[in-house]
N, C-alpha and C positions, 0 to 999 in steps of 0.2 A: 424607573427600573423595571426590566421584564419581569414579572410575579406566574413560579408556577407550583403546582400542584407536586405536593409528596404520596409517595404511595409507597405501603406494603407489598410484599411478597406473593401476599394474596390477590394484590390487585385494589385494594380499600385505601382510601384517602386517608392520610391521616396528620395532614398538615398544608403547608404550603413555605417557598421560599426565595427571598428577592433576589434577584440575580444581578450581577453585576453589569450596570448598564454599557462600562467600556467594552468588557468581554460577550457579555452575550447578547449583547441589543446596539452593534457595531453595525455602520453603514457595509454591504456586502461590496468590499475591491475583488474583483473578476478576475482583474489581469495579476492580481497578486494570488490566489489560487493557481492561477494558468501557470505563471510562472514555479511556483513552489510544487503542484504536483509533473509537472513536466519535470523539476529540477529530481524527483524523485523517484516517478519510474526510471530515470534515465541511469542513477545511481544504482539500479537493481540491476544492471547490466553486466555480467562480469568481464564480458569482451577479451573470452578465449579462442573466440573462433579464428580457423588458418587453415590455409590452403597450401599447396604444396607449388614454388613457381618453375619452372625447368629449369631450373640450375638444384633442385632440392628432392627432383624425382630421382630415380635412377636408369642408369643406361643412356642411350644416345651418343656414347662417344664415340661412334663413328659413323660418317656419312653414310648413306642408304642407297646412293646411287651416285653415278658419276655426275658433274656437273650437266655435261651438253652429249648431246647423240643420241639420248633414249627416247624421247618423244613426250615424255615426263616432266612435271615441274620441277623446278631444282627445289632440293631437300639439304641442312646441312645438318636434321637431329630428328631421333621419331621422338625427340621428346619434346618439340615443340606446341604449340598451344592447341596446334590443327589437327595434332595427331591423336588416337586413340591412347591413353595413359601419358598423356602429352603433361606438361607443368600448365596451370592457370596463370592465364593471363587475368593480372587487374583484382583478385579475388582480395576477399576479406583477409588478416594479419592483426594478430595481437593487438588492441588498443584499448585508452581508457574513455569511459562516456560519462567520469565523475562532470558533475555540474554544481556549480555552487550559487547561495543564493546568502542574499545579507540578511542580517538579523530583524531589521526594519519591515521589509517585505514579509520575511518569517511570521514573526507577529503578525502583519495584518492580516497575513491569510490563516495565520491560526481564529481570530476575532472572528474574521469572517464566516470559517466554517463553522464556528460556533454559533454565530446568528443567525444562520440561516435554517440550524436546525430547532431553535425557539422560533424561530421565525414561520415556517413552517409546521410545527408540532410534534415535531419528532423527536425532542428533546422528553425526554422520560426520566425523572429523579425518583430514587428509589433511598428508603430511609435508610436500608440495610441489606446488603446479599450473600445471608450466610448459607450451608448446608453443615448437617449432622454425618453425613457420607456421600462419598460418590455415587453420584445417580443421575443420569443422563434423564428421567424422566421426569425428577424435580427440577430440572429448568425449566423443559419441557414446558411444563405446567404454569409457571412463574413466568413465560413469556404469552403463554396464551392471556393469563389471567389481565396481563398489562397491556393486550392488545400489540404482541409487537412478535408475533410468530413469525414474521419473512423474516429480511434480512435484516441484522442487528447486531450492533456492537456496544458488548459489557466494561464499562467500564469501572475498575475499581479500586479504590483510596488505596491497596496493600495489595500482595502475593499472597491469594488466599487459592492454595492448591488443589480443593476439593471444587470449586466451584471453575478453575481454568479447565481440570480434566472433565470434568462434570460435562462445558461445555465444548469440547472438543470435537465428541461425536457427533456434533449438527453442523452438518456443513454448510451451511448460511448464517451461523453465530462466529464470531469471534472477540475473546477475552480482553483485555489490555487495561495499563496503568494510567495514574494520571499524569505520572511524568514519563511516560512512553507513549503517549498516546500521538496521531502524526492526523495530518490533514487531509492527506488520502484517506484512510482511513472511515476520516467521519463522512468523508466526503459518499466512500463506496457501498458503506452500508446505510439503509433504511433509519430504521427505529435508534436510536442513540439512547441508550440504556447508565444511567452515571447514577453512581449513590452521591448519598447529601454529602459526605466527610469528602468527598473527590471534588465536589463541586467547589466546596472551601477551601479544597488545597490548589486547586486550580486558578482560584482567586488570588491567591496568597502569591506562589508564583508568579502570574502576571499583575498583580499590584504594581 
């Protein structure tokens, strides 16, 4: 079982704990990543974009010039595709880019990101992450101490409001749950930052 170091707020050791060999010490599937964050940015797509086709612009209903005599190409709309305010030809229309992906894969690429960040040492358990108040500069400090000042993602057992806003202001941190937490995610930030009580509920979950 992976075995890692607990630490305070301050950055001080003050424990250690075994981690669950299925979840966090899982052989790393790639193509199960690939698939699951592909299937996910693709979901962030709202695919409202639209073009307007010549049948949807206006004007054009009547020829521009006679067929034959003028010296001219024949014309039967200025709203065609060639024309200046013409309709597009071919453009983008309303669609969806939902993608789905099984539950099987799910999991393995959850495992997966999970192992790769003990695997690497970017896995960082923290015994507790409270605040007294809002204050952008007690993170601040609480991420220097833990050696994880770039990018980093908090993860925590509950909706603890002083420490989401707290973290809001850094724009290289972001907050999140342990049952909200997604594979992108761990994948995009750096330092992975999880209290002990998330770590256990994380287990429990995928038990």
């Amino acid at each position: 079982m992976p075995n890692v170091k607990v630490y305070n707020m301050k950055g001080e050791e003050v424990g250690a704990v075994e981690l669950s060999e299925e979840i966090f010490g899982a052989e790393i599937n790639e193509s199960a990543l690939h698939a699951v964050v592909k299937a996910y940015l693709s979901n962030q797509r709202q695919g409202t974009q639209s073009t307007l086709t010549r049948a949807e612009v206006s004007g054009g209903g009547r020829k521009p010039w006679k067929q034959k005599g003028t010296g001219r190409a024949r014309q039967g709309s200025t709203r065609s595709p060639q024309w200046t305010h013409g309709g597009i030809a071919l453009g983008p229309k309303p669609r969806t880019y939902k993608m789905s992906v099984n539950k099987k894969i799910k999991r393995a690429a959850m495992f997966s990101a999970l192992s790769s960040k003990v695997a690497s040492g970017e896995l960082i358990v923290i015994d507790n992450i409270a605040l007294d108040e809002y204050k952008t500069k007690t993170i601040t400090a609480f991420l220097a101490a833990v050696n994880a000042s770039g990018k980093a993602l908090i993860v925590l057992d509950k909706v603890d409001d002083k420490v989401i806003r707290s973290a809001a202001n850094i724009p290289t941190v972001s907050t999140t749950q342990y049952n909200t937490i997604n594979v992108y995610d761990i994948l995009k930030y750096g330092k992975m930052i999880i209290t002990r009580e998330a770590v256990a509920k994380l287990e429990e979950v995928y038990a």
